[in-house]
N, C-alpha and C positions, 0 to 999 in steps of 0.2 A: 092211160090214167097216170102213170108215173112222172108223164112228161108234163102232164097239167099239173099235178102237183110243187114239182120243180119252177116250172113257171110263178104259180104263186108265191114260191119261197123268196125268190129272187126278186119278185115284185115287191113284196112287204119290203126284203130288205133295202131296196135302193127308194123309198119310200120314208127307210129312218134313216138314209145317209143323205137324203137331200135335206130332211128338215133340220137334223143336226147342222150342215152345212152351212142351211138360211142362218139357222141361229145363230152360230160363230162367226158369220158374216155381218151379221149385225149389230152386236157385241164389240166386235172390232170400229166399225163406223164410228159407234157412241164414244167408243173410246179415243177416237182420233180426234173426234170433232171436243170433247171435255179437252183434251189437252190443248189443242186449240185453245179454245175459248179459253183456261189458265194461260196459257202466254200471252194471249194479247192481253191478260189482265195485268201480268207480273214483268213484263219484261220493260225493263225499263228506256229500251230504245224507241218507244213506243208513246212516249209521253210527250205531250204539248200542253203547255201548264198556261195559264190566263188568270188573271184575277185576285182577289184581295185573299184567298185562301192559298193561295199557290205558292211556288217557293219566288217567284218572280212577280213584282207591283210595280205599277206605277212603266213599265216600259216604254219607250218613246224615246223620238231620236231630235236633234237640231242639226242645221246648216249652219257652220260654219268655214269662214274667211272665203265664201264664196265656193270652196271646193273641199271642203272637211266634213265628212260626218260624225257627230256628237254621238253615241247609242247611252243612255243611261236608264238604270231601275234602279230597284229597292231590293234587297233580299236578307232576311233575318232569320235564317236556317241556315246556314254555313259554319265546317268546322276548319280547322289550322291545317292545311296541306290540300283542302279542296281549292278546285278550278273553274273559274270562268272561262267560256271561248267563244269570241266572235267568228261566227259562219258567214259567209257572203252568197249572195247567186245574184245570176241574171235572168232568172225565169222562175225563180220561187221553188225548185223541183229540184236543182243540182247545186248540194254547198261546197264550197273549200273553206278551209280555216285560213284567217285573217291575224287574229291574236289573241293570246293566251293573257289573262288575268288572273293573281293566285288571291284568294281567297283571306279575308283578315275575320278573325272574331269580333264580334262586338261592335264592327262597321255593316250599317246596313247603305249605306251610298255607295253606288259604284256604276265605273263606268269604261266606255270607252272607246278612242277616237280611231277611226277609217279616216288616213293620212291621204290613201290614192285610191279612192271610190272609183266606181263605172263610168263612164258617161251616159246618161239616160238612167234604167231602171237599177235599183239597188234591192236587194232583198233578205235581211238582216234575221238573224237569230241569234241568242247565247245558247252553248251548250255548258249546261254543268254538270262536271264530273267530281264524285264523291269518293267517300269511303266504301268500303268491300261492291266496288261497281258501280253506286248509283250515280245515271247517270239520265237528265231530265232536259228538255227544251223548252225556251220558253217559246212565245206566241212569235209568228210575224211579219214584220215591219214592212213597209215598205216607202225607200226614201229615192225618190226622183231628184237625176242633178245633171240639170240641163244649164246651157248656156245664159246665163245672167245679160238681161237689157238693161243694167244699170251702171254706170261709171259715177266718180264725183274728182273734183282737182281744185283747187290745190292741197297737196297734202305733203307738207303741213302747209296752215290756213292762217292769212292774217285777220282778213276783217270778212269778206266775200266767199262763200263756196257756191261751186256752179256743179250741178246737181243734171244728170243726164239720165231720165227713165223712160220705156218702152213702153209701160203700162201706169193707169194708176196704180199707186202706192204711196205709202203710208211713211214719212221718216222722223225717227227721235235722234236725237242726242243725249248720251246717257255722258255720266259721271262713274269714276269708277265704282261707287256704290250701287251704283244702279238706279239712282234719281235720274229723272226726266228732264232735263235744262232746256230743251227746244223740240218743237212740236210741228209739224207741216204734213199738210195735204201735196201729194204730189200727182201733176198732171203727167201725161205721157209730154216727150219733148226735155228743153232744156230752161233751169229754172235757177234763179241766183235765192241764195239761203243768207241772211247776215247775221254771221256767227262773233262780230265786234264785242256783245257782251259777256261771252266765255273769257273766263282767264286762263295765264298761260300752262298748257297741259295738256295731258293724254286723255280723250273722249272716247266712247263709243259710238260709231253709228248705224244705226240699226233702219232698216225697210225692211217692210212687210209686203210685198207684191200682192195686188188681191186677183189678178186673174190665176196666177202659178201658185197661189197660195205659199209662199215659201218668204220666211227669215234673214236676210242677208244682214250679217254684224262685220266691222269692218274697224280697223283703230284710226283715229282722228290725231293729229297732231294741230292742236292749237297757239302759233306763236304768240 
């Protein structure tokens, strides 16, 4: 009789040490998983910002001089000693830093240029670094720089330019205002442009490729 008794004691009691156990075990869970869920609210390594709310607008990048990339946005939350930074990758997933941009009050324009890009795929971000830590990304880009089917000669140009593209495309002649002085549809192949009514000066010229979808801006010297 003693010995069932005993048994029962011992039964009750590892009865409140399992459910205490449960309990504290899942007390612990709740509390892992809250903290969780606060970091990935608050930690600001965490952040990919987009949009007209954001600390970053208007993002978007150009080709230039054939092998330059443009990155410019907008940003009007910056203070005196914060940092812009251009991240780069070739798969969208591993960045390095590129360059560092410091920060002006009161300028919401900023930018800036990738001298020696990838060949092929480019994959762009700014990181911006603040005061006591913060530190935010913006959305990103992605800017393809492939080998251009387009040459033009002579340059500088008397009266004749001979105009050499791969694909249809689109070419102006800019001023340096950015007025439109000549206008052509371009076929694939080689095509003479007569540029006689330009006076003498520095041009812009600008193709739009429409298969590659890409900008090529280039300087004109007009004798």
């Amino acid at each position: 009789m003693l010995c069932l008794l005993c048994l029962g004691y011992f039964g009750n009691l590892m009865n409140k040490l399992f459910w205490l156990t449960s309990t504290a075990i899942v007390w612990c869970c709740f509390a892992m998983a809250q903290k969780q869920a606060n970091d990935s609210t608050t930690n600001p390594q965490q952040s990919l910002v987009a949009g007209k709310d954001s600390l970053f607008t208007d993002f978007s990048y150009s080709i230039k001089d054939r092998a330059k990339i443009w990155l410019h946005w907008k940003s009007d939350s910056v203070k005196e000693g914060d940092f812009f930074v251009m991240e780069r990758s070739d798969d969208g997933n591993r960045f390095e830093t590129v360059e560092a941009l410091k920060c002006t009050p009161g300028i919401s324009d900023y930018e800036i240029t990738d001298n020696a890009p990838l060949a092929g795929h480019n994959f762009y971000r700014i990181h911006y670094t603040g005061e006591k830590g913060k530190s935010v990304y913006s959305k990103i880009v992605q800017a393809d720089l492939f080998q251009s089917g387009f040459k033009f000669y002579p340059n500088p140009v008397d009266k004749l330019l001979i105009i050499q593209s791969d694909h249809f495309s689109e070419m102006q002649i800019l001023n340096q205002s950015g007025a439109v002085l000549i206008s052509s549809q371009l076929q694939a192949g080689l095509q003479v442009i007569n540029v006689s009514s330009l006076e003498k000066g520095n041009y812009l010229l600008r193709v739009s490729d429409k298969m590659s979808k890409r900008d090529i801006t280039e300087q004109l010297l007009k004798n």
